[in-house]
C-alpha distance (Angstrom), angle and dihedral (degrees) to the residues before:
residue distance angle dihedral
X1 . . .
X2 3.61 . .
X3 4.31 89.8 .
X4 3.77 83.9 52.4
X5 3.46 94.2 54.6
X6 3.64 103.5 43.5
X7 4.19 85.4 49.2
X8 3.98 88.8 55.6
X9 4.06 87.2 47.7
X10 3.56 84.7 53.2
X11 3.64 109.5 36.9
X12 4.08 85.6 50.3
X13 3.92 96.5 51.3
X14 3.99 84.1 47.8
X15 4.08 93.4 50.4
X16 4.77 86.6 70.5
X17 3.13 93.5 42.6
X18 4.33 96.1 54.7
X19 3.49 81.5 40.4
X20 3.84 97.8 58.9
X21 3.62 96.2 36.8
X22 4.21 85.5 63.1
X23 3.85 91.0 70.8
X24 4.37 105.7 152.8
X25 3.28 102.4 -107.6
X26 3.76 98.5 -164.1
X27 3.69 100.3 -168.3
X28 4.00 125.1 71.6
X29 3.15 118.3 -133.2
X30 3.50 100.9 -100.3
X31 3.96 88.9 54.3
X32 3.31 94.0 55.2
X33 3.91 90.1 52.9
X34 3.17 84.7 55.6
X35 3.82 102.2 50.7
X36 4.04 87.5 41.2
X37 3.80 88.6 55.1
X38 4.03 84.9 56.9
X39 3.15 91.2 47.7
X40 4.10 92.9 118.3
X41 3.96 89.6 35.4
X42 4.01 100.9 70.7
X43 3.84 93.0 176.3
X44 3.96 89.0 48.6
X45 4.09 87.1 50.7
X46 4.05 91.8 49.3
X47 3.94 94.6 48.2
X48 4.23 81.6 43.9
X49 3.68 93.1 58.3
X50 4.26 86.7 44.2
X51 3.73 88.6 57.6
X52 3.92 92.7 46.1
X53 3.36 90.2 40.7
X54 4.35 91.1 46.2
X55 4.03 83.5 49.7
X56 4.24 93.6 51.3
X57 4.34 88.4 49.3
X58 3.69 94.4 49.4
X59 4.12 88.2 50.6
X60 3.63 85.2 48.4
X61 3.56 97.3 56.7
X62 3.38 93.4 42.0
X63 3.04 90.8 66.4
X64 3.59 96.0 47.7
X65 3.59 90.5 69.7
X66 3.90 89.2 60.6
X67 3.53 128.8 99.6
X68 3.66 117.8 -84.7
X69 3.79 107.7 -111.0
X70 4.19 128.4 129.6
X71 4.10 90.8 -94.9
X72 3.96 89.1 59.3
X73 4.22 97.5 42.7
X74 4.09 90.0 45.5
X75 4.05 84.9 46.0
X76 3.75 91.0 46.2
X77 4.33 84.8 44.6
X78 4.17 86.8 57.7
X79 3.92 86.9 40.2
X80 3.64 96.0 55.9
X81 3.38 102.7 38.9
X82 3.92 97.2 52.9
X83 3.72 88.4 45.3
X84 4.18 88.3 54.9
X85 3.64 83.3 44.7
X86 3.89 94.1 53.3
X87 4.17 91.1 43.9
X88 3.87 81.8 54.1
X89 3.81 97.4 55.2
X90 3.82 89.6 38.1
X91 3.88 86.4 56.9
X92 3.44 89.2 43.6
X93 3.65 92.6 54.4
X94 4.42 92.0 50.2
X95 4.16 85.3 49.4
X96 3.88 87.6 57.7
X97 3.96 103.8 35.3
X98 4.05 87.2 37.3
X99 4.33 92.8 55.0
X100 3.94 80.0 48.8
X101 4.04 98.2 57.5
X102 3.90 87.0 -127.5
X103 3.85 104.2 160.1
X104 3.56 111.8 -108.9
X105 3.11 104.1 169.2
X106 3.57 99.4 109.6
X107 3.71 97.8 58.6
X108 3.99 96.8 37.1
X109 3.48 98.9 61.7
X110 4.27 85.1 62.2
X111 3.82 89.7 37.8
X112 4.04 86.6 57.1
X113 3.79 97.2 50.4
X114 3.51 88.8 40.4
X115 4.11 102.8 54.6
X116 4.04 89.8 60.5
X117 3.71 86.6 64.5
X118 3.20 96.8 46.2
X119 3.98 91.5 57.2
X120 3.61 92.0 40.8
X121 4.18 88.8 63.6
X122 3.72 85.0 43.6
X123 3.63 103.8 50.6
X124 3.82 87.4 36.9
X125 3.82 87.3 64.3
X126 3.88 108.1 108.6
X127 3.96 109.1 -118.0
X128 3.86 109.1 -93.7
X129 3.64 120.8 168.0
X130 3.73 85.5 -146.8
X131 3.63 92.5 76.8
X132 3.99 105.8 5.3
X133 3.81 101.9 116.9
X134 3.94 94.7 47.1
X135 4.17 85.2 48.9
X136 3.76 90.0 46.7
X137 3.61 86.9 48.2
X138 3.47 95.8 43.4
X139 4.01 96.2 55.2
X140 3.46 90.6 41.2
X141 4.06 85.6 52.0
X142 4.01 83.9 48.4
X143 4.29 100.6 49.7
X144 4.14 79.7 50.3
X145 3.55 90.7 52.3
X146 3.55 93.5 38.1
X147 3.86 91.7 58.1
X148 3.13 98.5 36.6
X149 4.12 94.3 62.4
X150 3.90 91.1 45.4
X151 3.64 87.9 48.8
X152 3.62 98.3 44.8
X153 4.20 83.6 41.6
X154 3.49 94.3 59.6
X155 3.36 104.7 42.1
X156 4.22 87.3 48.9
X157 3.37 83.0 57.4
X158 3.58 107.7 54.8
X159 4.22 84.5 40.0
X160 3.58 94.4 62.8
X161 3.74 101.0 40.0
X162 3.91 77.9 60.1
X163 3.37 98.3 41.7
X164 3.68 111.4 40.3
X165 3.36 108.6 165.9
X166 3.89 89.0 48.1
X167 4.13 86.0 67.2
X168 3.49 121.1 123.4
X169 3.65 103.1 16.5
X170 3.87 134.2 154.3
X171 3.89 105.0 -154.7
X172 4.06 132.5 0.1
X173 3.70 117.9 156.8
X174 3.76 112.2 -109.6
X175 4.17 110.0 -78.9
């Protein structure tokens, strides 16, 4: 009885810890290469994440056009979540390089054409309770992003018209 016990003790400390070592990683490897490698080039990283982000829409309306079936809505699930996931780092990524007046401007303006048509896939996504919550999470996710790079746009814009000679920088600490 005792064996049995200690074995459920164990097997139940074991279950968090697979659990947090399953976190999406929404890049592959050779994405995030690439996105290390621009590490020093924030406008380079931004338009990065757009392509990645560009590649993971197209595979989700690919698969839109497929049959409905349970394969397709726990494929469109996986889809939609690492796509949220990838919005979140991406909007992680304009909080940091945005505190650190590094001009943006460049890749914003193609990040705010490009987050409408990224909803539209999403919201053109028939409802399937198969994958609903990860597609209401993922537009949600998407309006965030959306605002947040005609915020952050905006408010680059009106900093460097005042601060000329601060245009076109990488990295400054916040002033």
């Amino acid at each position: 009885m005792r064996t049995l016990y200690v074995f459920l003790c164990l097997l139940l400390l074991a279950v968090p810890l697979t659990a947090r070592g399953q976190k999406r990683e929404p890049l592959t490897q050779a994405q995030a290469d690439q996105i290390a490698d621009a590490g020093g080039n924030p406008p380079h990283r931004i338009l990065l994440y757009i392509k990645f982000l560009d590649e993971r829409a197209e595979v989700i309306r690919d698969l839109t056009n497929r049959a409905a079936s349970a394969a397709r809505s726990r494929r469109l699930d996986d889809e939609l979540q690492t796509f949220t996931a990838l919005m979140d780092e991406l909007a992680s990524n304009l909080d940091e390089y945005g505190d650190r007046k590094a001009d943006l401007r460049q890749a914003l303006k193609p990040l705010t054409e490009a987050t409408p048509r990224w909803l539209n896939t999403l919201r053109a996504l028939a409802g399937d309770s198969g994958f609903a919550i990860a597609r209401k999470e993922a537009i949600e996710s998407g309006e965030d992003l959306d605002d947040e790079a005609k915020r952050l746009l905006s408010e680059q814009t009106t900093y460097f018209n005042a601060h000329k000679d601060q245009a076109g920088q990488e990295r400054t600490e916040p002033q």
